[in-house]
C-alpha positions as CSV (number, residue, x, y, z in Angstrom):
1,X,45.5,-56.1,69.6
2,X,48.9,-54.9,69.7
3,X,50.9,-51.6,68.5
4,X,53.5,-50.7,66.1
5,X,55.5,-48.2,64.6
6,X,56.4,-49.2,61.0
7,X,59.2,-46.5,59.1
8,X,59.2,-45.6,55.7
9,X,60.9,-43.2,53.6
10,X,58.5,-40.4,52.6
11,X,60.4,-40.6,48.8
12,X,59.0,-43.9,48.5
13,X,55.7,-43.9,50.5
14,X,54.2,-41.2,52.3
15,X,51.4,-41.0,54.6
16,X,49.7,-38.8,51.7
17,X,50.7,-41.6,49.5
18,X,49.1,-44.1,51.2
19,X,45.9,-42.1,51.8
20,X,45.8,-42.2,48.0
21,X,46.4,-45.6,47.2
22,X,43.6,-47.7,46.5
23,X,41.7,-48.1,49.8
24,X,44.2,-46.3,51.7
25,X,46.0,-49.5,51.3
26,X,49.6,-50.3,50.6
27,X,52.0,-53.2,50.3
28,X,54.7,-52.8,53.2
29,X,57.4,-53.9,50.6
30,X,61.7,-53.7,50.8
31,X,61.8,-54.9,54.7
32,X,65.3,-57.1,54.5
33,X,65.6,-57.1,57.9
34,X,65.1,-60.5,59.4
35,X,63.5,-59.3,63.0
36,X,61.1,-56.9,61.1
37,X,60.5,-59.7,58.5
38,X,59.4,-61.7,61.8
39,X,57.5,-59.4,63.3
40,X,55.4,-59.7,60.2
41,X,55.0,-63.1,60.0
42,X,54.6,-64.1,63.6
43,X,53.6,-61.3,65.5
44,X,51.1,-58.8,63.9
45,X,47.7,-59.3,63.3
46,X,45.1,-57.8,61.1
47,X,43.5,-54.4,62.9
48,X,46.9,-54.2,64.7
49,X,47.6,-50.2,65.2
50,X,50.5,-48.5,62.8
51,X,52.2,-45.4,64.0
52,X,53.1,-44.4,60.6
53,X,56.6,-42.8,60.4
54,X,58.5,-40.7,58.4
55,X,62.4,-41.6,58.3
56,X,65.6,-41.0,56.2
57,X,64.1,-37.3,55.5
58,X,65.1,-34.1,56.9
59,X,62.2,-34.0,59.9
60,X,61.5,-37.7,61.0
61,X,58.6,-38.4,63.0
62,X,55.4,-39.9,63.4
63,X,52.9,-38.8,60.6
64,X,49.5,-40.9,60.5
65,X,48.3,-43.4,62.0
66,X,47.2,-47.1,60.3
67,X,46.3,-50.1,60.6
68,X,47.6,-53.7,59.6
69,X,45.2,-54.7,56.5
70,X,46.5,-58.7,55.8
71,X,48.2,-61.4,56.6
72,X,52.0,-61.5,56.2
73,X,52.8,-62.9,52.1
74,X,56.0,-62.9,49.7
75,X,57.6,-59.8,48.9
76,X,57.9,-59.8,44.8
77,X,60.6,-57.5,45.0
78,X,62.8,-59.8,46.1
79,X,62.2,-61.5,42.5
80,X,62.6,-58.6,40.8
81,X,66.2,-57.9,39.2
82,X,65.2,-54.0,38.7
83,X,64.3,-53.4,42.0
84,X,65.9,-51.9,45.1
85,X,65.0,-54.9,46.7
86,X,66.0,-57.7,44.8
87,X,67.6,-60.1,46.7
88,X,69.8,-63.0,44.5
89,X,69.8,-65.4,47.0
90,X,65.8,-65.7,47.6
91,X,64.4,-68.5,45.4
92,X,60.4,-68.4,44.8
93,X,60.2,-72.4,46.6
94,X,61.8,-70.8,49.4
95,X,61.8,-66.4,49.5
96,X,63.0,-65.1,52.3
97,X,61.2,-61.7,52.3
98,X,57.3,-61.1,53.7
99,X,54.9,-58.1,53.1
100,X,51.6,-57.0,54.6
101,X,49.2,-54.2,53.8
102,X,48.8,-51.2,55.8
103,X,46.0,-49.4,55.6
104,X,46.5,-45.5,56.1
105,X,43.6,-44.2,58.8
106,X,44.7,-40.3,59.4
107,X,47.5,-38.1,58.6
108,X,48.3,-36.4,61.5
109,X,50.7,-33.6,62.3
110,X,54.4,-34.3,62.8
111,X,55.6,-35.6,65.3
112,X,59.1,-35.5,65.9
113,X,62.0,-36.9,67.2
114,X,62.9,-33.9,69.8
115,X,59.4,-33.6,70.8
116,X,59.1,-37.2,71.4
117,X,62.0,-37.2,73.3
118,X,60.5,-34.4,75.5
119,X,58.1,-36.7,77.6
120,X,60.0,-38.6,79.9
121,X,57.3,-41.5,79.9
122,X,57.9,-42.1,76.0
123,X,61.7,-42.5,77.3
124,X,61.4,-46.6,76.4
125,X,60.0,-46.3,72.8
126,X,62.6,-48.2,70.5
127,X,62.5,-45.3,67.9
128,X,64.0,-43.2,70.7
129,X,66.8,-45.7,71.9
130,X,70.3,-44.8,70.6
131,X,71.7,-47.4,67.6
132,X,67.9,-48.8,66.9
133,X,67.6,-48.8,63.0
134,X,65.0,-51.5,62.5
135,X,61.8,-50.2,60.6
136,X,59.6,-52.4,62.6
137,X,59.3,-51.8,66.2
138,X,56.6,-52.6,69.1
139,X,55.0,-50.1,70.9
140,X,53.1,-50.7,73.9
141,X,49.6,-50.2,74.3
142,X,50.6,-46.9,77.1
143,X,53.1,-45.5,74.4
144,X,50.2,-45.8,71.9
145,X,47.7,-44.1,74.1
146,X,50.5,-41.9,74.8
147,X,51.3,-40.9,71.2
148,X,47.6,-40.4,70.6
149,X,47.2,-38.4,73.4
150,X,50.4,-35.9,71.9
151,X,48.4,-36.1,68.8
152,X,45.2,-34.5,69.8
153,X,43.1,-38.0,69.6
């Protein structure tokens, strides 16, 4: 099993948002980054743990925790003229752009980027090193139990 912390903007989907989709389940859509798109298709797994997090909003941080629902499969939005995320140069023989479901477990409450940055021990997590912008990142399993830990769990 391995560990992730996976960004989204809480305009477009929420930790309460995903607690109300349809199992708890949503559609990790709009990644157009080609190390997160990776990560998706090589690297996590089904039952892999999500630290859900809030970004682009004025308190980031970790809000819920999840869980990686499927496999990695096209991203539509890529297809899709009217979307943020269309991308002109992706063909359906050959798209460039994956998604997976996450499935929302908990909200929890916020945890932020000061307070993160508080514990010493967290001082390796890529969400804390300066210039990192990707939404996917690895976390290792002692951040994890870390993070938990910081969360009441």
């Amino acid at each position: 099993m391995r560990y992730w912390l996976m960004k989204s903007e809480p305009e477009e989907c929420s930790i309460d948002d995903a607690l109300a989709a349809d199992h708890s389940t949503v559609g990790w859509t709009g990644v157009r980054n080609y190390q997160a798109r990776n990560f998706m298709r090589d690297e996590m797994n089904m039952g892999d743990g999500v630290l859900f997090y809030h970004s682009s909003c004025p308190q980031p941080g970790i809000a819920g925790i999840a869980k990686i629902a499927s496999g990695a499969r096209t991203d539509p939005t890529q297809f899709d003229p009217e979307s943020p995320y269309f991308d002109a140069k992706s063909n359906q023989d050959n798209p460039r752009w994956l998604l997976l479901d996450v499935q929302a477990v908990r909200k929890t409450r916020l945890l932020g980027l000061p307070e993160l940055r508080e514990h010493p021990e967290l001082a390796e997590m890529k969400v804390l090193q300066r210039g990192n912008r990707l939404s996917i990142t690895e976390v290792t399993e002692t951040d994890w139990k870390r993070v938990l830990q910081l969360l009441g769990k």
